[in-house]
N, C-alpha and C positions, 0 to 999 in steps of 0.2 A: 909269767906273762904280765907285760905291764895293761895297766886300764885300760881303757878307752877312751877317749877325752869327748866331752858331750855332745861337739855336732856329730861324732861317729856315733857315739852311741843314740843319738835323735833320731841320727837317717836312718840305724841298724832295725828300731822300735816300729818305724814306720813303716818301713819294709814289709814289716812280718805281720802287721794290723789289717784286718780286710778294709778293702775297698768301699765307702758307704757313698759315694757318688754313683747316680745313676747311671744306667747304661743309655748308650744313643736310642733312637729309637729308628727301628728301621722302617723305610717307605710301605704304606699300606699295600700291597698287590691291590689290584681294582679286579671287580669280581666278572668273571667270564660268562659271557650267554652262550646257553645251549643251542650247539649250532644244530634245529631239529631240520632242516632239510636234509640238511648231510645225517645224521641217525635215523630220520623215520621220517623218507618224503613221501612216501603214502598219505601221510598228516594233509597234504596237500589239497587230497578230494573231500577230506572233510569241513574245507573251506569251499568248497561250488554252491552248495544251498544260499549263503550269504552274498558269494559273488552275484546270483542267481536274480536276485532281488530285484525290483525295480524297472529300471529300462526292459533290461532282456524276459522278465515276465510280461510285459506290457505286448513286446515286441510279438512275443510267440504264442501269445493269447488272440491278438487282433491275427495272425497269419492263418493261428486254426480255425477261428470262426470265415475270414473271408475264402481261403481255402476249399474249407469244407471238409474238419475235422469229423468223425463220426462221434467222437468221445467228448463233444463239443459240448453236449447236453444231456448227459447221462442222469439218470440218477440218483439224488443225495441219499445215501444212507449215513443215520447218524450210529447204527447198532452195527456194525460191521465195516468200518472204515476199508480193512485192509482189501476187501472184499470189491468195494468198490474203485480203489485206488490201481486193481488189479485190471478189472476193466475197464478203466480209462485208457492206463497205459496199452492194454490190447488195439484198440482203437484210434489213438494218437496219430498213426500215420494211415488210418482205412479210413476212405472217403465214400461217400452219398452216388458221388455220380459215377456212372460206366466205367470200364476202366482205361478207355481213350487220356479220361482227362486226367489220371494216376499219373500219365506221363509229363502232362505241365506241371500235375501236382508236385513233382520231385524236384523236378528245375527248379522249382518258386521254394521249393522247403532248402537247398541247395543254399541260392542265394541268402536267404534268412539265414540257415544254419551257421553260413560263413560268418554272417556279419555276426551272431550272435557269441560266437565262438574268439571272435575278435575282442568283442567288450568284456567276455566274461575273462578271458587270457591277460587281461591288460588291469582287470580290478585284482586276480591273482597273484598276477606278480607286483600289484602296485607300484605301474608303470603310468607313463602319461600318454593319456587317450586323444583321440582326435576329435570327440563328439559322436551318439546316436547315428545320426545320419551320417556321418561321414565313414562311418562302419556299414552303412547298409547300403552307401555306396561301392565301397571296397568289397561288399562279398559278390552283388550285382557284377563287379570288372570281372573278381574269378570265378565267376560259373562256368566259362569256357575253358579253364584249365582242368576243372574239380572232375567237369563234364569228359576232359582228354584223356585224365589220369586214372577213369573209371573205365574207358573203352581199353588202353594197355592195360591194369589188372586182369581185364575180363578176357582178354587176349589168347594169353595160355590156355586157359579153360577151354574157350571155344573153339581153338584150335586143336585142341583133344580130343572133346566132342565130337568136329567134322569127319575128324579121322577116324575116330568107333563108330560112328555111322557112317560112313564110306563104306569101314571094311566089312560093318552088318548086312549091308546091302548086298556088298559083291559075294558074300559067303550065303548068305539064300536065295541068290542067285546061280552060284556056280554046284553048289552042292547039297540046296534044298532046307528047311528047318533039323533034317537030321548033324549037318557037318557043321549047324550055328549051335544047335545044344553040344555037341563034342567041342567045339573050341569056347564055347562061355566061360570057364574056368579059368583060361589065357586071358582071355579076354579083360574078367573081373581083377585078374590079379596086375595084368600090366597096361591097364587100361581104364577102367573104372575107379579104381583106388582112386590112381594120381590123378582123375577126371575130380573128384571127389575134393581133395586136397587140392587141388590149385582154385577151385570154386569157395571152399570156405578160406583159404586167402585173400582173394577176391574180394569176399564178403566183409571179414574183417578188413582188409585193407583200404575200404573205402570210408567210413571214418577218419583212418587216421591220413588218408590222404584229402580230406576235407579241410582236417586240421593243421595240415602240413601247409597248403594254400591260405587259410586263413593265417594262422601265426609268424609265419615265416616269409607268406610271398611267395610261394618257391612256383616254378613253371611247372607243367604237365609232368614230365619225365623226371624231374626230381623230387615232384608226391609222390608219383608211383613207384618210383626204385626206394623211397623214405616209408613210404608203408608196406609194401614183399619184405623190406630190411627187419622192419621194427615189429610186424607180424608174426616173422618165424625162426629171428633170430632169439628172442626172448618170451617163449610160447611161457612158459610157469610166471614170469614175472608181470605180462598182458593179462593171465586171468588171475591172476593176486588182485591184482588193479581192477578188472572189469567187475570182480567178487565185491571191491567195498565201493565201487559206483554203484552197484546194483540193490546191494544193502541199503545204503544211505541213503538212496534214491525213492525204494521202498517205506523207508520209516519216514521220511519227510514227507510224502503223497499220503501217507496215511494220518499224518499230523492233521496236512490239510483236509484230506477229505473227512476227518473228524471236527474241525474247526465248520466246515462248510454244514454236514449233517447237525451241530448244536447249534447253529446261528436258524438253521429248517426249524427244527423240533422245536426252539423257545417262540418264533413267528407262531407258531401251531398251534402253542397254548394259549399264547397271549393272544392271538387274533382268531383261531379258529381254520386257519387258513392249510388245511393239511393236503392242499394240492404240492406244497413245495415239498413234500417229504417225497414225490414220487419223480417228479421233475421240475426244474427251476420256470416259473412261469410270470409273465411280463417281462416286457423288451428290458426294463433297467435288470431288471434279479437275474436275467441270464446274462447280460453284460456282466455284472461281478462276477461271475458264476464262471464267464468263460476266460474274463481278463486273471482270476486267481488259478484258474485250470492251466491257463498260460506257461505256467511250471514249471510241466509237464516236459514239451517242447525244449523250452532254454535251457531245463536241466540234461537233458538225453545230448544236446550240443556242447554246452557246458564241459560234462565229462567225457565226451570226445577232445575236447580242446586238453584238459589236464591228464587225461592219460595220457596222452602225446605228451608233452610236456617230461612228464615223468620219464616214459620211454626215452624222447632223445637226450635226456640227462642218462640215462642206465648206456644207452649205445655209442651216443657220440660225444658224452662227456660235456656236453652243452650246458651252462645252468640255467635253473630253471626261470631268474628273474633273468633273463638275455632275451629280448623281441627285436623283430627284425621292426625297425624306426623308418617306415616311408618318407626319404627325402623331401624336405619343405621349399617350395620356391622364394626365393628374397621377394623381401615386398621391394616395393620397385620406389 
């Protein structure tokens, strides 16, 4: 075999030599954020305390005192917070006067709730708001829906009712108390139940038809068919949600009413003054007193607004930063 002559043999040498030129370098991937609505929107209601803040405690503090909260003035315990944070909430919606005025009283918590339900929905999803009062005109507009979409819920129920009491009537009528104890068993099972159940629908669905009116706008009949939907279509996933509103709702009221009972007891020491450990006394110490209890209210709205929220992400596939944007008129 003859030689090789040296460019063959150059290029043959180089050939078989490793490479010591770098390699390219390939584009960094850019790094991904964790999509947590889509894994764990629960996370959701552990943003209401923050939403909370501010206006809508303001708002729901001046409504209980002028109102006529009972849990207005409870109080301070600094040794047992939860204790006392337990009977406030008891009280938040019982009022001082007869209960004629219960009935204005809901209308007016009604319109508040809307609006408040508005502002805390719109810091949630870190959407852009229209102003305080421009919310507390908007929930003022739908009281009359909140109000329409309460009498359909109630509807069924009390049309079930009429009809167990009709046919109670006409049965110790025609056949005395003995043929009403013989048929109560009928009665309880195909009558009472579903009296039963369509009343705690009802109940829950007024909430979220409160919420359905505030966020979305929607009219009478599309709260009410949006909360029987969202009530009993997803019963375990409404009390998953209702379970850490009610948690969080809990430890944060007892935060406060721990903050409220140390700010008592240090006055107490320092001044002698140990009337405030049993109730908040002079007009300015219950103003703080009732504008921080204020909470109380915006929080119970609040997490009606974001359990809804949740829900018609879970039923209608809606997300959850999507708010219905009340058309603006051109300026002129």
């Amino acid at each position: 075999m003859p030689p090789l002559s040296p460019a063959i043999a150059t290029h043959a040498t180089r050939s078989t030599m490793p490479d010591d030129r770098p390699l390219p370098r390939l584009p960094a991937e850019p790094l991904r954020r964790m999509d947590w609505p889509a894994v764990a929107p629960w996370l959701l209601l552990l943003r209401v305390p923050e939403a909370v803040a501010g206006w809508p405690m303001v708002v729901g503090g001046l409504a209980a005192a002028a109102i006529g909260s009972a849990a207005a003035d409870a109080p301070l315990g600094p040794a047992r917070p939860w204790l006392v944070a337990a009977h406030v909430w008891s009280g938040v919606f019982n009022y001082r006067e007869p209960s004629a005025w219960g009935v204005v009283a809901a209308v007016l918590w009604v319109a508040i709730g809307a609006a408040i339900i508005r502002i805390t929905a719109l810091r949630l999803t870190r959407a852009a708001g229209r102003g305080v009062f421009r919310s507390l005109l908007s929930g003022i507009r739908s009281t009359p829906s909140v109000l329409a979409a309460a009498a359909l819920l109630a509807a069924p129920a009390g049309l079930v009712a009429a009809v167990l009491w009709s046919l109670a009537a006409l049965t110790r009528l025609v056949g005395g108390p003995p043929l009403a104890e013989a048929l109560a068993p009928l009665g309880f099972v195909f009558a009472a139940i579903p009296l039963a159940v369509l009343t705690l629908a009802a109940v829950v669905g007024l909430p979220i038809a409160l919420a359905a009116t505030a966020v979305d706008g929607a009219d009478a009949f599309d709260a009410a068919s949006r909360a029987f939907a969202y009530a009993t279509q997803r019963v375990a996933r409404l009390a998953w949600y209702a379970a850490i509103a009610a948690a969080v709702g809990l430890l944060t009221t007892t935060l406060l009413e721990a903050a409220l009972g140390l700010a008592a007891w240090l006055l107490a020491v320092v001044t002698g003054a140990e009337g405030m450990l049993r109730e908040p006394t002079g007009w300015f110490a219950r103003a703080a007193v009732r504008l921080a209890r204020g909470y109380y209210p915006a929080y119970a709205f609040a997490s009606f607004g974001a359990v809804y929220l949740l829900l018609r992400r879970d039923i209608d596939g809606q997300p959850i930063d999507e708010l219905n944007q009340p058309a603006q008129s051109p300026a002129a």
